[in-house]
C-alpha positions as a Markdown table, in Angstrom:
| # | Residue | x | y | z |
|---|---|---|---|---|
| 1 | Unk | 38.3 | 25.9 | -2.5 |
| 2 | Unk | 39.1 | 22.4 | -2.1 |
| 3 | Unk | 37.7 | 19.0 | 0.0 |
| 4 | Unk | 38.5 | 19.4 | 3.6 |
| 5 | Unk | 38.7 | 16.8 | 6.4 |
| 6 | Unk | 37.7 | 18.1 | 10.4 |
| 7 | Unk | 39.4 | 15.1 | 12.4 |
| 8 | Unk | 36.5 | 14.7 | 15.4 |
| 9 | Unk | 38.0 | 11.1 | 16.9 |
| 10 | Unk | 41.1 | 9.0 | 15.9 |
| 11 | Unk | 42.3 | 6.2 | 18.1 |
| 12 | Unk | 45.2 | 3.5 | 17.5 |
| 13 | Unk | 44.7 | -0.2 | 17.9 |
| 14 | Unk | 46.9 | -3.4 | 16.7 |
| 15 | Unk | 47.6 | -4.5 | 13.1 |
| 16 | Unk | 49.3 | -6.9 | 11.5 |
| 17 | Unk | 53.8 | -7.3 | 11.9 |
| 18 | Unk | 53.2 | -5.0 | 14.9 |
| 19 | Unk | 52.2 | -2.2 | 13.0 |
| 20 | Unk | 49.5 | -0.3 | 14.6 |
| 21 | Unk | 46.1 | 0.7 | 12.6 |
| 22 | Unk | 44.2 | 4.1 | 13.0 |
| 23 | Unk | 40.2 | 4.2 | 13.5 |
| 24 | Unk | 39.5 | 7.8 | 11.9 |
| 25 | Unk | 36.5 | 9.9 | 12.4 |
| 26 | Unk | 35.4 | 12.9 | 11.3 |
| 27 | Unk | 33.3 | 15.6 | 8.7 |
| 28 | Unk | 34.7 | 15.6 | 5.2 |
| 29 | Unk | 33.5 | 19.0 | 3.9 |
| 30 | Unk | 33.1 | 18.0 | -0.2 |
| 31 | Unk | 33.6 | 21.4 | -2.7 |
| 32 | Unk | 34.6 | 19.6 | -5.7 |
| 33 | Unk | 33.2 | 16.5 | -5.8 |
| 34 | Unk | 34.6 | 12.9 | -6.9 |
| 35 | Unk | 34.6 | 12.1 | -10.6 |
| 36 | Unk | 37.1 | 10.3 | -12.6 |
| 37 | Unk | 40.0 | 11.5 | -10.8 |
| 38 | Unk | 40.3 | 9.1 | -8.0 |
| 39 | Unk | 43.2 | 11.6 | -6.3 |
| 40 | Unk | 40.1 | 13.8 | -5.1 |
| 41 | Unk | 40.2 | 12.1 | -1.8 |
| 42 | Unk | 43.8 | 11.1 | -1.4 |
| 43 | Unk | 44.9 | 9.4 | 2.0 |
| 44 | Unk | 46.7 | 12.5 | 3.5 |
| 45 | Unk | 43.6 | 13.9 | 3.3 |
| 46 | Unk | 42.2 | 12.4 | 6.3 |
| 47 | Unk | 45.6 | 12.7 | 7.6 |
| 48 | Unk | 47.1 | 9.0 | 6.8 |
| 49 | Unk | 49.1 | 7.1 | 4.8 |
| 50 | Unk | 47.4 | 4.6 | 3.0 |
| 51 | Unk | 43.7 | 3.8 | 3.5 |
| 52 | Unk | 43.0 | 0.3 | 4.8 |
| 53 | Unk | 39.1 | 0.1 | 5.0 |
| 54 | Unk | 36.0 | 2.8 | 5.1 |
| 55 | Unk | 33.5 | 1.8 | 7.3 |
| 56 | Unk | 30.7 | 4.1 | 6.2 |
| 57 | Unk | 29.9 | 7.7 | 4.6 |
| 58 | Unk | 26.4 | 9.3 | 5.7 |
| 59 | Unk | 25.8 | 12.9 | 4.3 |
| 60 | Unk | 24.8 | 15.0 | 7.0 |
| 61 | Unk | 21.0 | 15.1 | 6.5 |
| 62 | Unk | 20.9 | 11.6 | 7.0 |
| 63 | Unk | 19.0 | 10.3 | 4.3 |
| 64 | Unk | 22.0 | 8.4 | 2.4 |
| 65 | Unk | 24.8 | 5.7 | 3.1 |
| 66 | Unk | 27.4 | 5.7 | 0.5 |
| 67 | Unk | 30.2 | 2.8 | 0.0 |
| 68 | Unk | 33.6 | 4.2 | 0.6 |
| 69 | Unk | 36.6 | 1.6 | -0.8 |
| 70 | Unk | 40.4 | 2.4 | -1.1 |
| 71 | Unk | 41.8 | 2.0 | -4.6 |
| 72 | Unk | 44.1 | -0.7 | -5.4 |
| 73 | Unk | 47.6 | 1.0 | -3.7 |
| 74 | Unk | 45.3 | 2.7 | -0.5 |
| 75 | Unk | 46.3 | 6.2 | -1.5 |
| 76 | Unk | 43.1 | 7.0 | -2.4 |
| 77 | Unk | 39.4 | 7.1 | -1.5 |
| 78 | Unk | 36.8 | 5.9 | -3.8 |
| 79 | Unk | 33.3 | 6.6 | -2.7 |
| 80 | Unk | 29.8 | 6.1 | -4.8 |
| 81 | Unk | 27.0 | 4.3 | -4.0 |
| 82 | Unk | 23.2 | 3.6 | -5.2 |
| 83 | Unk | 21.2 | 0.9 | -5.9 |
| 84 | Unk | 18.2 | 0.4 | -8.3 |
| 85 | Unk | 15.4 | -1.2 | -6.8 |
| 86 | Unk | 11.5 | -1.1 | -8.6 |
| 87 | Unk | 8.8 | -1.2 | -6.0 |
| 88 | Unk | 5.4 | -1.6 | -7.2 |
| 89 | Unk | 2.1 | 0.6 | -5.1 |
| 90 | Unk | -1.4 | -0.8 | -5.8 |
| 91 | Unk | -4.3 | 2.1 | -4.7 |
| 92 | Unk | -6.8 | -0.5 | -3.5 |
| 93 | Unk | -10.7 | 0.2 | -5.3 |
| 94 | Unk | -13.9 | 0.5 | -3.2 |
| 95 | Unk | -16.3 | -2.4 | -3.4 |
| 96 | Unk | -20.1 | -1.1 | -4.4 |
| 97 | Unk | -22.8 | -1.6 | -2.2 |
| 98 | Unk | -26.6 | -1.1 | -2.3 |
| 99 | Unk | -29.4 | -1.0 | 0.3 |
| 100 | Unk | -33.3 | -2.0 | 0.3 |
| 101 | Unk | -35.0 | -1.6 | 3.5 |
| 102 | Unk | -38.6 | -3.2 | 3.6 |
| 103 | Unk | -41.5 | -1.3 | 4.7 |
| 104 | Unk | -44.5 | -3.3 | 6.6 |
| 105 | Unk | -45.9 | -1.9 | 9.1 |
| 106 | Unk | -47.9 | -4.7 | 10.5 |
| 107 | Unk | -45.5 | -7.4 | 9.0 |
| 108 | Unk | -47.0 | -10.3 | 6.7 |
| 109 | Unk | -50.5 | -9.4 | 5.7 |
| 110 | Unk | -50.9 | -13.1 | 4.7 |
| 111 | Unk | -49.3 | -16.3 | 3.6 |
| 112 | Unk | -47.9 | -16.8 | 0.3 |
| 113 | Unk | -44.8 | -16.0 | -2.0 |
| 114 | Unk | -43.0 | -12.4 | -2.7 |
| 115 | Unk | -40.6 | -11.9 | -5.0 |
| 116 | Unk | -37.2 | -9.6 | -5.4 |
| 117 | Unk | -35.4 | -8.7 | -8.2 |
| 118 | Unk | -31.6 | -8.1 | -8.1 |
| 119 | Unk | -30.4 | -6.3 | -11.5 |
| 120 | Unk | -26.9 | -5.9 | -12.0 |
| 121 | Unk | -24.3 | -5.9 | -15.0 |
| 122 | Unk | -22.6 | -8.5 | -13.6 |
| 123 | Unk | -25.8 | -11.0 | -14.2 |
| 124 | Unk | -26.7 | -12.0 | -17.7 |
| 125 | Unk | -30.5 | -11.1 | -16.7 |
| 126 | Unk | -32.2 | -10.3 | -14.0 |
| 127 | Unk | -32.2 | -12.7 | -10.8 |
| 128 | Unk | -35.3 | -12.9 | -9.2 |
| 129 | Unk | -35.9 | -14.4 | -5.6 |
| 130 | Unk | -38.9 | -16.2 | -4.6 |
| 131 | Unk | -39.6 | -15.6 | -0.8 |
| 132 | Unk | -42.6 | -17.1 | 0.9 |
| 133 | Unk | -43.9 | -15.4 | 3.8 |
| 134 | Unk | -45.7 | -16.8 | 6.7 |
| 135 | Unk | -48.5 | -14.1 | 8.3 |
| 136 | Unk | -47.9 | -15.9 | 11.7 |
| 137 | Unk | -43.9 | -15.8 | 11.3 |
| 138 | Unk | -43.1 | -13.0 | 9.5 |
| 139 | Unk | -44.7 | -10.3 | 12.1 |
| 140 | Unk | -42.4 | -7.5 | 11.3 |
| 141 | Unk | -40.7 | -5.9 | 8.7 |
| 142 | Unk | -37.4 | -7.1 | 9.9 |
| 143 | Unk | -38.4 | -10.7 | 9.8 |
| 144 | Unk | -39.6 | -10.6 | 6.4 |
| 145 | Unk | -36.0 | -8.6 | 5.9 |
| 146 | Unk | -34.5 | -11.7 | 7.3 |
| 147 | Unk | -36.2 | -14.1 | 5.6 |
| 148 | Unk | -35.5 | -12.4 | 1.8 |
| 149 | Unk | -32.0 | -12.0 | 3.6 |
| 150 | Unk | -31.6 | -15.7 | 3.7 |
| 151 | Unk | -33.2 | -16.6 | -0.5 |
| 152 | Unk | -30.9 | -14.2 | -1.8 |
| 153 | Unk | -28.3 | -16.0 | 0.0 |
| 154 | Unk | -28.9 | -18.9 | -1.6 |
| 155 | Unk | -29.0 | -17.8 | -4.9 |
| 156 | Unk | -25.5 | -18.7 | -6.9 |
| 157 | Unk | -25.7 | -16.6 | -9.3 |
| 158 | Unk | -26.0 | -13.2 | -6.9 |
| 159 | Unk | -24.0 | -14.7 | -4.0 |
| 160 | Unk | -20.9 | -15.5 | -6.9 |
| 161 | Unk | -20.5 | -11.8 | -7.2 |
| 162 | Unk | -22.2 | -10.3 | -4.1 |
| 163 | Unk | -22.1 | -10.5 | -0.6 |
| 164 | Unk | -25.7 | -10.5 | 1.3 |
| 165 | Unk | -26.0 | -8.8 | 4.5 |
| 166 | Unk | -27.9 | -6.6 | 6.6 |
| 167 | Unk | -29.7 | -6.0 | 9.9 |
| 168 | Unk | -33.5 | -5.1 | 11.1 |
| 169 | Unk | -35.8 | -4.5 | 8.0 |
| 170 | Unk | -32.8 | -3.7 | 5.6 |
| 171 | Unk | -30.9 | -6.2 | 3.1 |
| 172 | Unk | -27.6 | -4.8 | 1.8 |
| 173 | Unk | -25.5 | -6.2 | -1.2 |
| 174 | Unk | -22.0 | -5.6 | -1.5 |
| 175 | Unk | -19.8 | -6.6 | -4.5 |
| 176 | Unk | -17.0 | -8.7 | -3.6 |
| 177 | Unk | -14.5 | -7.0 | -5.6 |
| 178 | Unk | -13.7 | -3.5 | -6.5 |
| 179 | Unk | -15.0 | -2.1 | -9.9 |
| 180 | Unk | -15.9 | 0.7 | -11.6 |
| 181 | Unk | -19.7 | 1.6 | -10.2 |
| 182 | Unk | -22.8 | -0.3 | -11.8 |
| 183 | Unk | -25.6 | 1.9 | -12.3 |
| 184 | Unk | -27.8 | -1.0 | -12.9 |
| 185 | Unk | -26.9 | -2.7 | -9.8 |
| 186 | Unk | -30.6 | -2.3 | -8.3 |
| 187 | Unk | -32.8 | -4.6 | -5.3 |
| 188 | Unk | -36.3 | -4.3 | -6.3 |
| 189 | Unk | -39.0 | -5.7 | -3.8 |
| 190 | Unk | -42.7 | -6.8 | -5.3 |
| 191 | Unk | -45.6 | -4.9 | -3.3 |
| 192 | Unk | -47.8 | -8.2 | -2.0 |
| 193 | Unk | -49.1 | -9.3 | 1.2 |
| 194 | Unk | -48.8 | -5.9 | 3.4 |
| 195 | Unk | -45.3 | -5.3 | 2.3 |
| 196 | Unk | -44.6 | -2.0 | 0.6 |
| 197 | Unk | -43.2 | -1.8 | -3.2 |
| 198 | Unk | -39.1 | -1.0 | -3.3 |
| 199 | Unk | -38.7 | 0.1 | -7.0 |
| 200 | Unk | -35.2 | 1.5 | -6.6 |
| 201 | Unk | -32.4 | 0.5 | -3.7 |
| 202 | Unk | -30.7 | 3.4 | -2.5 |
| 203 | Unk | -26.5 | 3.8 | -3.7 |
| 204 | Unk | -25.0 | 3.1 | -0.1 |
| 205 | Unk | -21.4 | 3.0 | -1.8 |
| 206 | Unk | -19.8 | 3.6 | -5.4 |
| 207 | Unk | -17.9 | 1.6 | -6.8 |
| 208 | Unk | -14.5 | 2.5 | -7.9 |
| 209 | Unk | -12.0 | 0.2 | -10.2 |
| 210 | Unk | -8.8 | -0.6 | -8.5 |
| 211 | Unk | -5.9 | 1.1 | -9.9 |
| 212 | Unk | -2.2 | 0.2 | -10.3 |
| 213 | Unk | 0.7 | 2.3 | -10.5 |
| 214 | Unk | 4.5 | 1.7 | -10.4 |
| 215 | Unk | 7.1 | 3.8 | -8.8 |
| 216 | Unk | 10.6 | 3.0 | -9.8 |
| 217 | Unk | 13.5 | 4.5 | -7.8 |
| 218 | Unk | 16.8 | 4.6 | -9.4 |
| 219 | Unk | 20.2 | 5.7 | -8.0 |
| 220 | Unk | 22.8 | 3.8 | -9.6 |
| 221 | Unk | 26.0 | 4.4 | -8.6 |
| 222 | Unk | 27.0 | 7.8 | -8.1 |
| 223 | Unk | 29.7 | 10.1 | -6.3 |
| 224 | Unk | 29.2 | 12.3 | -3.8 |
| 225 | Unk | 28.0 | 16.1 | -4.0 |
| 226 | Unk | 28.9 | 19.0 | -2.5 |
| 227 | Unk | 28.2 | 19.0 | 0.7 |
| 228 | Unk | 29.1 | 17.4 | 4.2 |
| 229 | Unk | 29.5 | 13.8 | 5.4 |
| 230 | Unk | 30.5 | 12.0 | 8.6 |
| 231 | Unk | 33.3 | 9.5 | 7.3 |
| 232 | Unk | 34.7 | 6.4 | 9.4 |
| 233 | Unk | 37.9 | 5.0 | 8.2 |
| 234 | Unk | 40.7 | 2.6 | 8.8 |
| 235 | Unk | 44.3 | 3.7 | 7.8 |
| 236 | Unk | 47.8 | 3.8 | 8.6 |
């Protein structure tokens, strides 16, 4: 078998010294495809003389556009195409997070101070929060929440690495960037003035380390395959 050409459209339209060009159109069927011969797609093939211009080849699943060029005399049809391009996918980590929820059921027992101790790998010791609590403020166990919410706020050391949140009676840390998870990462809550002892927080989230991978696509220039194409030219 050999490369055919199935003419679908060809219209003529003015050229240069009143000689008229031809806007071609059609499949070329490819059975052996082009390699160093450049006579593999000669003009007569697609039913011309000499070869002025390609405007585009595009296989026919459509997933490809391949640079068609006439050699130096036009008899022929060169077509390759490719390029190398690198592009880089970053799989974004998960950012830990931990939860205390404090546990008073009539709120401040009395006035005075209560301490918290945030633990974490990221800390060269243990950070610990001095909170004082006011019996005629702190009513609830969401106020006292809010009030530790607020100290640990203020701390530099936590806030540098964590972000302090929370609502109603619980006070939530979350790292500010992904890593791999810290098993020491721990809000411990002292048991004084009606408020309940937290030992251990409770693992709301894991952390995970962000990973990087790169993806290179490479084409380079290649001819054509078997196959079919949709082919626009200009010839004469």
């Amino acid at each position: 078998m050999a490369n055919t050409f199935a003419r679908t459209n060809a219209s003529r339209f003015g050229g240069s010294a009143g000689k008229s060009r031809m806007l071609i159109q059609g499949s070329l069927t490819v059975d052996t495809p082009a390699g160093a011969e450049v006579d593999d797609f000669e003009a007569s093939l697609f039913g011309c003389n000499e070869i002025v211009a390609c405007l585009g080849v595009v296989p026919s699943t459509n997933d490809a556009v391949y640079a068609g060029c006439p050699d130096t005399t036009g008899g022929s049809l060169l077509i390759g195409g490719g390029t190398t391009s690198t592009t880089s996918i970053t799989q974004v980590g998960t950012r830990q997070v931990t939860t205390a929820t404090v546990i008073a059921a009539g709120g401040a027992t009395g006035d005075g101070d209560i301490n918290i101790t945030v633990s974490s790998a990221l800390f060269a010791e243990d950070e610990v929060v001095t909170v004082t609590l006011d019996d005629e403020v702190e009513t609830t166990a969401s106020l006292i929440a809010a009030a530790m919410r607020t100290a640990l706020g203020e701390n530099a050391v936590i806030v540098a690495d964590f972000v302090v949140s929370g609502a109603g009676a619980d006070i939530i840390l979350t790292a500010k960037l992904p890593a791999a998870n810290d098993d020491t990462l721990n809000i411990a809550i002292e048991a004084i003035l009606g408020v309940t002892a937290v030992v251990t927080s409770v693992a709301t989230t894991a952390g995970v380390a962000e990973t990087y991978s790169t993806v290179t696509m490479s084409t380079g220039t290649q001819d054509l395959v078997s196959g079919t194409y949709t082919i626009t030219l200009i010839g004469k």
